[in-house]
ZAZA-705696 format. One record per residue (C-alpha): residue number from 1; x, y, z. Coordinates in nm, 3 decimals. Last residue first. Layout:
! ZAZA-705696
> seq:xx:yy:zz
> NUM:X:Y:Z
...
This chain:
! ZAZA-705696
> seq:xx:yy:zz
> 513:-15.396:16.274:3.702
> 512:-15.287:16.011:3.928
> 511:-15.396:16.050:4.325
> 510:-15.019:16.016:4.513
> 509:-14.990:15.801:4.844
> 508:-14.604:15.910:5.007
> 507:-14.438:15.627:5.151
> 506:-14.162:15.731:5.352
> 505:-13.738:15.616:5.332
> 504:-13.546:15.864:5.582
> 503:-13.194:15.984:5.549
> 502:-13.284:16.313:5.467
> 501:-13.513:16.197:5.224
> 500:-13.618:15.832:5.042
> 499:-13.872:15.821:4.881
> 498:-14.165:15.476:4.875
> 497:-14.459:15.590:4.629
> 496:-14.807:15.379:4.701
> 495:-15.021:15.512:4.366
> 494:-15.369:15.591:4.377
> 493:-15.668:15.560:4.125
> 492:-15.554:15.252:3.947
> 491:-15.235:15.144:3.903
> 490:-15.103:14.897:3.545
> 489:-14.998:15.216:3.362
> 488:-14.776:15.363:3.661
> 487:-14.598:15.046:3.714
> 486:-14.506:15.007:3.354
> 485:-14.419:15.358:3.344
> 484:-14.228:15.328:3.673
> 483:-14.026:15.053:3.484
> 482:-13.971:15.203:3.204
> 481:-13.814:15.515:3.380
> 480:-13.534:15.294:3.537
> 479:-13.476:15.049:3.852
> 478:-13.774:15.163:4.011
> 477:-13.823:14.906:4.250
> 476:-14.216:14.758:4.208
> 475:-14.410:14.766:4.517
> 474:-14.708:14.999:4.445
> 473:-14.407:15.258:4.306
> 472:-14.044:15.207:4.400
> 471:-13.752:15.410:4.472
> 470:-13.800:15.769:4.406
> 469:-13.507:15.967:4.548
> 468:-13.622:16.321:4.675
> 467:-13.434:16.581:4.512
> 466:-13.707:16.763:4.378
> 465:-14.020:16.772:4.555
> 464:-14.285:16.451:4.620
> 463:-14.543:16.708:4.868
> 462:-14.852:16.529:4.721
> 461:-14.997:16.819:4.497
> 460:-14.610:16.845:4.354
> 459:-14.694:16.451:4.267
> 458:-15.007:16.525:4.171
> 457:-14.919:16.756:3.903
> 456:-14.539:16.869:3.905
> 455:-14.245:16.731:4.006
> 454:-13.851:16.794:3.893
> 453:-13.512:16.631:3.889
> 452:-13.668:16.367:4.131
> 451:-13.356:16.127:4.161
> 450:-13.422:15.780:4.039
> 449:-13.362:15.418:4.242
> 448:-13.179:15.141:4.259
> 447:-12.890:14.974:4.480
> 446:-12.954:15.176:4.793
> 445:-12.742:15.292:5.078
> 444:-12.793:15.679:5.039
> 443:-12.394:15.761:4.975
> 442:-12.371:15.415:4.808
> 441:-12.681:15.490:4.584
> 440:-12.492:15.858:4.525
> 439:-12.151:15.756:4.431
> 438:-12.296:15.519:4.163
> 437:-12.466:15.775:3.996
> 436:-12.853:15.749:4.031
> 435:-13.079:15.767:3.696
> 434:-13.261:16.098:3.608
> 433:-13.644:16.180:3.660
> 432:-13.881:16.413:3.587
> 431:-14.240:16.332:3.773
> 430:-14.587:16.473:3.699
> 429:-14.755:16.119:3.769
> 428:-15.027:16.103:3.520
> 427:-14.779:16.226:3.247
> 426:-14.457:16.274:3.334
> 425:-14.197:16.017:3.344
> 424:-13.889:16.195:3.256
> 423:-13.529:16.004:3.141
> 422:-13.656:15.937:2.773
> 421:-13.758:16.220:2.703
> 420:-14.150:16.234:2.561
> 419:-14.314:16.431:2.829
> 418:-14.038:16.708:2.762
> 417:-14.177:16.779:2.400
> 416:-14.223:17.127:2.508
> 415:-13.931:17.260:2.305
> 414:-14.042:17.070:2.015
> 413:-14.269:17.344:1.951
> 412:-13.988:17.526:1.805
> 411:-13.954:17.881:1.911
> 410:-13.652:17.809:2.089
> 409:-13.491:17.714:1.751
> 408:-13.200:17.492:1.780
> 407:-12.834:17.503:1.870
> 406:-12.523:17.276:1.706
> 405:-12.375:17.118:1.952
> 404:-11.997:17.039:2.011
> 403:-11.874:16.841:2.305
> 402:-11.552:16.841:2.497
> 401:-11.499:16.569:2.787
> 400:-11.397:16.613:3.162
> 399:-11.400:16.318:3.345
> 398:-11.539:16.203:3.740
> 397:-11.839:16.060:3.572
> 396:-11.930:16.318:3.363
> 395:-11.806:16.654:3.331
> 394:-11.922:16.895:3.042
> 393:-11.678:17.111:2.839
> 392:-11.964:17.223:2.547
> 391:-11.833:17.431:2.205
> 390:-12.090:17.591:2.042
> 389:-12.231:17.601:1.666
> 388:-12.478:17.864:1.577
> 387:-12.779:17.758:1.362
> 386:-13.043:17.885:1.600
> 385:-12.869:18.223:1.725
> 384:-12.739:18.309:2.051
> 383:-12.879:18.532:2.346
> 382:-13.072:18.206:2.474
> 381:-12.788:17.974:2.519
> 380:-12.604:18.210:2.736
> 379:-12.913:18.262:2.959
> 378:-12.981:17.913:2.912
> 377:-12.629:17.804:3.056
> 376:-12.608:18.092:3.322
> 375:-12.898:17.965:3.520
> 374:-12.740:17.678:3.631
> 373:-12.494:17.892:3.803
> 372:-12.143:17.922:3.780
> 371:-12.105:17.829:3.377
> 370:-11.743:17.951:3.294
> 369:-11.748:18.090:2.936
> 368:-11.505:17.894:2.686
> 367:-11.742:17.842:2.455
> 366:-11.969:17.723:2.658
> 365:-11.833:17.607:3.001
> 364:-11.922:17.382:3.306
> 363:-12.180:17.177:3.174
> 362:-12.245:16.892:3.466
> 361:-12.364:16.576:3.287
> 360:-12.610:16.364:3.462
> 359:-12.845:16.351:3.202
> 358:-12.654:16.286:2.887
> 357:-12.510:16.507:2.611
> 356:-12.429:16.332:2.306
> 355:-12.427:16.618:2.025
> 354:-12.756:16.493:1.887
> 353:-12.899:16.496:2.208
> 352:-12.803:16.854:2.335
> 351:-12.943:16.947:1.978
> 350:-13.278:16.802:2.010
> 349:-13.329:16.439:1.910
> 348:-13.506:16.338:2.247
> 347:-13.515:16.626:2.458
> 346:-13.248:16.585:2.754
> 345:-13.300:16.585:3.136
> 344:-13.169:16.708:3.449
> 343:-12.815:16.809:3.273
> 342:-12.651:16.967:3.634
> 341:-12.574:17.350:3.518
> 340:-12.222:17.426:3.639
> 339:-12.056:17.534:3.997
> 338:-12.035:17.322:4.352
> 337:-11.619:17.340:4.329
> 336:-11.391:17.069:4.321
> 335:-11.672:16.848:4.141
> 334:-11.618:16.454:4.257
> 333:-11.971:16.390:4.104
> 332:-12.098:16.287:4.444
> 331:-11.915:16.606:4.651
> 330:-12.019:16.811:4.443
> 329:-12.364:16.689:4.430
> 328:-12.387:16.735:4.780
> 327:-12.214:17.062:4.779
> 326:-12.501:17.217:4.481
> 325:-12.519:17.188:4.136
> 324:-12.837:17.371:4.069
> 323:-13.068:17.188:3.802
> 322:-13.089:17.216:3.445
> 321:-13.372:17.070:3.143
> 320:-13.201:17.072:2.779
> 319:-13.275:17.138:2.435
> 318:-13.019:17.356:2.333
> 317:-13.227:17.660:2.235
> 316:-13.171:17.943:2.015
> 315:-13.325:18.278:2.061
> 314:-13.517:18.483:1.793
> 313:-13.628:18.812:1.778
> 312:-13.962:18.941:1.534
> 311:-14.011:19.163:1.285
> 310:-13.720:19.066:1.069
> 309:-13.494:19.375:1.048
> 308:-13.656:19.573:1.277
> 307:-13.778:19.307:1.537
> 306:-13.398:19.148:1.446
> 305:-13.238:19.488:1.579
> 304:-13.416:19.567:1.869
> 303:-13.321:19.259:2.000
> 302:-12.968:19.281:1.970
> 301:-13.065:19.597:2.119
> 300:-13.208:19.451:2.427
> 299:-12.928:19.221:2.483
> 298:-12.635:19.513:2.471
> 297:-12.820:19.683:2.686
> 296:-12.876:19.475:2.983
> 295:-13.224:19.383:3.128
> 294:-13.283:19.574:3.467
> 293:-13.357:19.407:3.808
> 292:-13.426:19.568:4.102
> 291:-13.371:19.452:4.488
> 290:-13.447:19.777:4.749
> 289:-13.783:19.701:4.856
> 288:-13.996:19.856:4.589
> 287:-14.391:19.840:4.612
> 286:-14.603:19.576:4.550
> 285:-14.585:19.465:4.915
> 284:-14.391:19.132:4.905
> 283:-14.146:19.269:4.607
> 282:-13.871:19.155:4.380
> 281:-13.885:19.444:4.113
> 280:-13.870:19.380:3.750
> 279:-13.771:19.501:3.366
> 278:-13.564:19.841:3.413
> 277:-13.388:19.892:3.035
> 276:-13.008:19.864:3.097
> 275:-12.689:20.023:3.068
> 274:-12.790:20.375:2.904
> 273:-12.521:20.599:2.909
> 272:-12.500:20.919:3.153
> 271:-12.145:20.840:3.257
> 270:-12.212:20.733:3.610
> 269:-12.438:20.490:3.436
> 268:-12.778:20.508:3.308
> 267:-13.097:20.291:3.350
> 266:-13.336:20.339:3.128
> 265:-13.685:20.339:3.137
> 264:-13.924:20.004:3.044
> 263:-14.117:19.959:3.362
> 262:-14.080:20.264:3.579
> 261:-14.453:20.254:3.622
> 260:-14.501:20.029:3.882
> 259:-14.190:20.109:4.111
> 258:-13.777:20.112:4.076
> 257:-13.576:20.267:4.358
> 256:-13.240:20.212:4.227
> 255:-13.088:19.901:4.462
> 254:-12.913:19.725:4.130
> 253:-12.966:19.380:4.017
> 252:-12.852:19.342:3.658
> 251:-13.001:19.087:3.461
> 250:-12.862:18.776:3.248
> 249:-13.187:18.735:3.040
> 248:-13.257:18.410:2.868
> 247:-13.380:18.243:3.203
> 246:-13.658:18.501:3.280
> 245:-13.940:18.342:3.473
> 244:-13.674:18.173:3.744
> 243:-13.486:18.495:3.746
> 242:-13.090:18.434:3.629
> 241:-12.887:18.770:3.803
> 240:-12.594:18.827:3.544
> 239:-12.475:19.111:3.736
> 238:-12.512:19.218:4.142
> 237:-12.587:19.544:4.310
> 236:-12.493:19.809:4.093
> 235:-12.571:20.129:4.310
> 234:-12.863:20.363:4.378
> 233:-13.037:20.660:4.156
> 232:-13.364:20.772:4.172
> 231:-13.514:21.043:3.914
> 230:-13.890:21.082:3.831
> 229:-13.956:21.210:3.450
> 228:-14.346:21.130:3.468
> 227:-14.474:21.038:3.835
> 226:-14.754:20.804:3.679
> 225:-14.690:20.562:3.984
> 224:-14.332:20.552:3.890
> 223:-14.279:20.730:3.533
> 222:-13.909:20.678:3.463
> 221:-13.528:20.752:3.504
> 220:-13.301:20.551:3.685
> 219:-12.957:20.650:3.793
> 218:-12.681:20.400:3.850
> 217:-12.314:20.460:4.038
> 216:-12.144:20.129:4.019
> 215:-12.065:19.891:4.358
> 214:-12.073:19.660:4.099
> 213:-11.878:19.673:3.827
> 212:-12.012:19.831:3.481
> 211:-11.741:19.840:3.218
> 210:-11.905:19.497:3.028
> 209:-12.271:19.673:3.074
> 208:-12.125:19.885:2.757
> 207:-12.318:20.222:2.711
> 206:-12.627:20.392:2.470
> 205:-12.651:20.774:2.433
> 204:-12.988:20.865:2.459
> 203:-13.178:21.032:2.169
> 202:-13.349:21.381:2.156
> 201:-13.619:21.425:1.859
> 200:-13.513:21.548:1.512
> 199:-13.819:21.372:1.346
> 198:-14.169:21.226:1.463
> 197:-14.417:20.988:1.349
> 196:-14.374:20.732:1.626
> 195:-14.228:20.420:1.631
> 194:-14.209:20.150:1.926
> 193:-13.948:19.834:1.992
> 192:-14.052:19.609:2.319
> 191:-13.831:19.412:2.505
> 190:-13.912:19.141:2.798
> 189:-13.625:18.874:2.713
> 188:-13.874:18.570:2.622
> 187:-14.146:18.826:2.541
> 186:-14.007:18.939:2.255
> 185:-14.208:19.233:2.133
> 184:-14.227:19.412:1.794
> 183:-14.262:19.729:1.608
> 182:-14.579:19.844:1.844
> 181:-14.694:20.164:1.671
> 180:-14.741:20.466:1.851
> 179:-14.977:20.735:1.867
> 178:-14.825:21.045:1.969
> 177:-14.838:21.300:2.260
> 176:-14.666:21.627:2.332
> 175:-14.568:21.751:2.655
> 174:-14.267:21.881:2.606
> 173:-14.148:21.604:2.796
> 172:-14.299:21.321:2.576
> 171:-14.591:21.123:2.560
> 170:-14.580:20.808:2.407
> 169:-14.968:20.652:2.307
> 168:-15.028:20.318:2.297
> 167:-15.355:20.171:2.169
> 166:-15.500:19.796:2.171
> 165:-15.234:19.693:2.397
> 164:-15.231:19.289:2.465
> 163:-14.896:19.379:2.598
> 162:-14.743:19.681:2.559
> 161:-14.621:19.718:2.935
> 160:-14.525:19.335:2.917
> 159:-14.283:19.389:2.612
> 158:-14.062:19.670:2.800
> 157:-13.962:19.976:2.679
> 156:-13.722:20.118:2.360
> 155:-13.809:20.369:2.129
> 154:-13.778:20.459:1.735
> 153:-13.898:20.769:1.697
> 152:-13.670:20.941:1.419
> 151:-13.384:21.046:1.634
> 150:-13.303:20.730:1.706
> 149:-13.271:20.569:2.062
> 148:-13.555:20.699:2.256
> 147:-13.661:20.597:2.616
> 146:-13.964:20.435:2.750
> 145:-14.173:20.407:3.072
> 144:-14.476:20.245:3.183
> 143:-14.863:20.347:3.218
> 142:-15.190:20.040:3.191
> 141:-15.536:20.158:3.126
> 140:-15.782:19.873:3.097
> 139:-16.096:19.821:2.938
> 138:-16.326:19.508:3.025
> 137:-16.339:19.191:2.979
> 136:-16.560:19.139:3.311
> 135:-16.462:18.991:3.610
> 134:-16.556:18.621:3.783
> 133:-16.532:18.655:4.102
> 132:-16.330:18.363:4.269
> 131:-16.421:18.481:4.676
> 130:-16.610:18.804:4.672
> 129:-16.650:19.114:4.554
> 128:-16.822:19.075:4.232
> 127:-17.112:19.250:4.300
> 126:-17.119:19.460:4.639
> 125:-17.408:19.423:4.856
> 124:-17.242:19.266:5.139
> 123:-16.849:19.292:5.107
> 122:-16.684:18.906:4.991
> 121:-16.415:18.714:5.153
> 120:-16.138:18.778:4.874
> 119:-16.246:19.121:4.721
> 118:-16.315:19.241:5.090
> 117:-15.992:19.175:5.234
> 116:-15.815:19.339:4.910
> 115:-15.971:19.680:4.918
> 114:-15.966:19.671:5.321
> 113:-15.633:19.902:5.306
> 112:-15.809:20.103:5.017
> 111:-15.554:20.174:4.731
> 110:-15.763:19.941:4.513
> 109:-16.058:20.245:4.547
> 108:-16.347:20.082:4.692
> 107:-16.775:20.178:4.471
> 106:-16.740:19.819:4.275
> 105:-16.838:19.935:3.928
> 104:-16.576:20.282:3.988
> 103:-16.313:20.015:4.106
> 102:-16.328:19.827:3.781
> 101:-16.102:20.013:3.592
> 100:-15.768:19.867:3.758
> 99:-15.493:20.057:3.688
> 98:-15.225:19.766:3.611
> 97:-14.859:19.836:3.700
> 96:-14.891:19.650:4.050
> 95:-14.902:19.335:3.797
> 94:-14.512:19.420:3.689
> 93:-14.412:19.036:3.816
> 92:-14.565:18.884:3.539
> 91:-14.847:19.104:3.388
> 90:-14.902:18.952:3.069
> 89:-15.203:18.750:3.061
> 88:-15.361:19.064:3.270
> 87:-15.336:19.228:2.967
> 86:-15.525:19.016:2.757
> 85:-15.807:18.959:3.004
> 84:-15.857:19.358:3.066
> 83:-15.836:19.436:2.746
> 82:-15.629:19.719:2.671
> 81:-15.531:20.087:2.652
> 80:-15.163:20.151:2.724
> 79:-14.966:20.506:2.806
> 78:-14.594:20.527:2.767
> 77:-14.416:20.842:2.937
> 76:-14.098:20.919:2.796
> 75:-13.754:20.932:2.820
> 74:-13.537:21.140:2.577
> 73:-13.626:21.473:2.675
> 72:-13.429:21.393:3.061
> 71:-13.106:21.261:2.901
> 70:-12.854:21.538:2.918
> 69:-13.048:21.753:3.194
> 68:-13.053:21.406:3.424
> 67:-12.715:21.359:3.347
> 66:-12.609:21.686:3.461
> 65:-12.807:21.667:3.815
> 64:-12.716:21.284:3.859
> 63:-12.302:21.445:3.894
> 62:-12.152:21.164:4.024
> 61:-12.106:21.054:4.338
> 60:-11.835:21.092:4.549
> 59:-11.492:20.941:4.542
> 58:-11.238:20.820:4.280
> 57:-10.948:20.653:4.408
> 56:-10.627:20.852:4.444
> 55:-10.269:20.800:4.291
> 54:-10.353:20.641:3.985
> 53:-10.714:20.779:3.872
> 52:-10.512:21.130:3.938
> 51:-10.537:21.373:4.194
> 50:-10.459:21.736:4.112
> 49:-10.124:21.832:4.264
> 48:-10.145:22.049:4.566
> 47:-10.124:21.744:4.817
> 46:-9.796:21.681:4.615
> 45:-9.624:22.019:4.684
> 44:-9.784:22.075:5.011
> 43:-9.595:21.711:5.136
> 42:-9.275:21.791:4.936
> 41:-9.288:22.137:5.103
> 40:-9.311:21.949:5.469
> 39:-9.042:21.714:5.389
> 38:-8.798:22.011:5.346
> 37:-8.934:22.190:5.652
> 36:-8.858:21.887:5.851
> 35:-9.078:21.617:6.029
> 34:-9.410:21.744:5.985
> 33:-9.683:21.496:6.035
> 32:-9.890:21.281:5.808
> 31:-10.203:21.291:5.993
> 30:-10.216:21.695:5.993
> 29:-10.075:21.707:5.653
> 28:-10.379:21.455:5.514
> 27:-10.590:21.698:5.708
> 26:-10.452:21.996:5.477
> 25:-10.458:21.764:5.176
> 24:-10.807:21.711:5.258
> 23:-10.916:22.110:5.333
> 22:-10.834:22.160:4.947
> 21:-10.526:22.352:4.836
> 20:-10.434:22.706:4.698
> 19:-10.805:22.784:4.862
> 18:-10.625:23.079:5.116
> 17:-10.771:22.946:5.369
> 16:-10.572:22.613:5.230
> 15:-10.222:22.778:5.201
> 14:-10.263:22.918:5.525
> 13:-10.292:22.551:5.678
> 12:-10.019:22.421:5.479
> 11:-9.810:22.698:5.597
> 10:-9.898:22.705:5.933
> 9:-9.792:22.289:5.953
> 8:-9.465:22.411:5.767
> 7:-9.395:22.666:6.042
> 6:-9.450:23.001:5.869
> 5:-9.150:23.274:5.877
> 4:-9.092:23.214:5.506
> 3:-9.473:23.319:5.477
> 2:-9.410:23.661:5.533
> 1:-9.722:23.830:5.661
């Protein structure tokens, strides 16, 4: 056939039978038209070009078949032998992980559906299944995931599957097995560092979580449910995630398919690097429902680095308890966006102190880094080093001021000297409290009072939450912290506590501790 006799659309369509082009430039033809025969061979001509990263997005997935061959030999199967007390102090959020040696003493698998209904009310005949059973110290088998990043047997998992381990062995895909040596944990950002006594094994190839966007092609490698090597793969879901438990760790959230036992494997890019060691699931069931959370690379091997240089990791601290800024307090501190970490309280003569930050100040950067959330501020705070000097834009009182703090050790025990602020009355109470601004007691109509910045002990046991406004105790206006101190002291058994909420002022009876 003599293709000079072709109409243009024949052409294009000949041309992709013949595979000269792909089926989408001959559909892009279709939709594009033919107007001439000249504008139809500068049509083919450019549908026939190879497409570029700047003249056609990149689509599909990528190829999870290569990077699974690439990486594969370099994960590995961690096994952990335990007490059962000591390990269960570290379960967190990974409890599902724990294979419970007790079911062969109580004759009920845990994967029973009436496993749990019986261990709570009780099954006749049964020891130790019923309501606050006291168990045994007894063994415990625990299995997670791992992945190597030297070729001499230095790996990478999570601190809470090695925790309270009294043996760990790391099993790899040729199937053989080594003891291993726990390097160090950090249990403030959830990383572990192993050795074993091995040479010339396969290594991953470690990535930048500063080129991951989300939306991001993921694959997760790991040992779900004892699986060993299982592949799932998802998308970036969200970065910087700040967990309540977790505060130094800016996570990724991704949708990978992440269960009890893919603790401590890596999560790769599109790429095949490693991104992120998978930490936590958010589940109701034990299982996962689609929202993981991995710990970014970059933090875990700044980790990795002080346990094998020092033996241990360390994290500074500023000294400071945070709150949400939300649209109400916004609109009070005369914010133009609800962003920043809302100062809730500050430890006497810690860092924040010394540099002259006050409750009520709203941090909005360090260092130049916006703070969104109030979770950003510790989780920036936390991957620096005590010692380091950073720079502080906080708003107060409708102004913007600079301040410049030097950062302290989070391991200090002055850390938990929060009873002793000067803006928290805790104690037989359980409340922390900062003063009102001014905006505030005319937005609620008061002239004194404290906000609840937090509440714990009996009054969390008597409903008092945060944000409530505390205005007097048995009577007595609280005008500052002394004064429900004083008020506190001179009560007996039970305090009279006037709030006001939603508009509403209710006396709320609290039993001291």
């Amino acid at each position: 056939m003599n293709t000079l006799s072709l109409t243009p659309r024949r052409l294009v369509m000949a041309l992709v039978a013949a595979g000269a082009i792909g089926a989408l430039g001959a559909t892009g033809a279709g939709l594009v038209g033919v107007r001439s025969d000249a504008h139809a061979q500068v049509t083919a001509a450019a549908v026939a070009q190879p497409a570029t990263a700047t003249n056609l997005p990149e689509v599909g997935a990528p190829n999870f078949a290569d990077i699974t061959a690439r990486n594969g030999a370099a994960v590995v199967n961690i096994s952990v032998v335990g007490s059962s007390r000591a390990m269960e102090e570290g379960e967190g959020d990974e409890a599902a992980e724990r294979q419970d040696s007790r079911q062969g003493s109580q004759g009920m698998s845990p994967d029973d559906p009436f496993f749990d209904f019986f261990r709570q009310f009780g099954m006749p005949g049964i020891p130790g299944m019923g309501p606050r059973a006291q168990q045994p110290d007894t063994p415990m088998r625990a299995e997670g995931s791992g992945f190597i990043v030297s070729s001499d047997g230095v790996i990478l998992t999570n601190a809470h599957v090695v925790h309270g381990a009294k043996e760990v062995t790391v099993k790899l895909t040729d199937r053989r097995e080594f003891n291993a040596k726990v390097l160090g944990q950090d249990p403030k950002t959830d990383v572990a560092v192993l050795k074993i006594n091995a040479k010339d094994l396969p290594t991953v190839k470690l990535g930048k979580t500063s080129n991951l966007r989300v939306g991001d092609w993921v694959l997760a490698i790991g040992s779900p449910f004892g699986f060993e090597n299982s592949v799932t793969a998802g998308v970036v879901s969200a970065k910087g995630r700040s967990l309540p438990d977790d505060s130094f760790v800016p996570f990724l959230q991704t949708d990978v398919a992440i269960n009890p036992g893919n603790s401590g494997g890596p999560l790769f890019n599109a790429r095949g690097e490693v991104v992120g060691i998978n930490s936590q699931i958010y589940t109701r069931s034990g299982g996962y429902q689609g929202v993981s959370f991995a710990i970014p690379i970059e933090l875990a091997t700044r980790v990795q680095q002080q346990i094998q240089t020092t033996g241990k990791a360390q994290h500074a601290k500023l000294g400071v308890s945070v709150q949400e800024v939300n649209q109400a307090f916004a609109d009070s501190f005369k914010l133009d966006r609800p962003e920043g970490a809302l100062v809730a309280s500050v430890e006497k003569n810690g860092p924040a102190a010394k540099a002259g930050l006050e409750p009520g100040d709203v941090v909005r950067k360090v260092d130049g880094s916006p703070i969104v959330g109030s979770g950003d501020l510790p989780a920036y705070i936390g991957q620096a080093m005590p010692g380091q000097k950073v720079t502080l834009e906080v708003w107060r009182k409708g102004e913007s001021k600079t301040l410049t703090a030097t950062l302290g050790d989070a391991s200090d025990k002055a850390v938990k000297q929060a009873k002793d602020t000067p803006d928290v009355g805790k104690g037989k109470l359980g409340l922390a409290l900062r003063p009102l601004q001014p905006d505030e007691k005319k937005q609620i109509g008061v002239d004194t009072g404290l906000v609840v910045a937090g509440s714990s002990g009996p009054a969390a046991l008597a409903g008092i939450n945060q944000g409530d406004v505390l205005l007097s105790i048995n009577g007595t206006p609280a005008r500052n912290v002394e004064d429900v101190r004083a008020a506190v002291a001179k009560a007996d058994k039970t305090v009279a506590v006037l709030i006001w909420r939603d508009g509403s002022k209710i006396f709320v009876p609290v039993r001291l501790g």
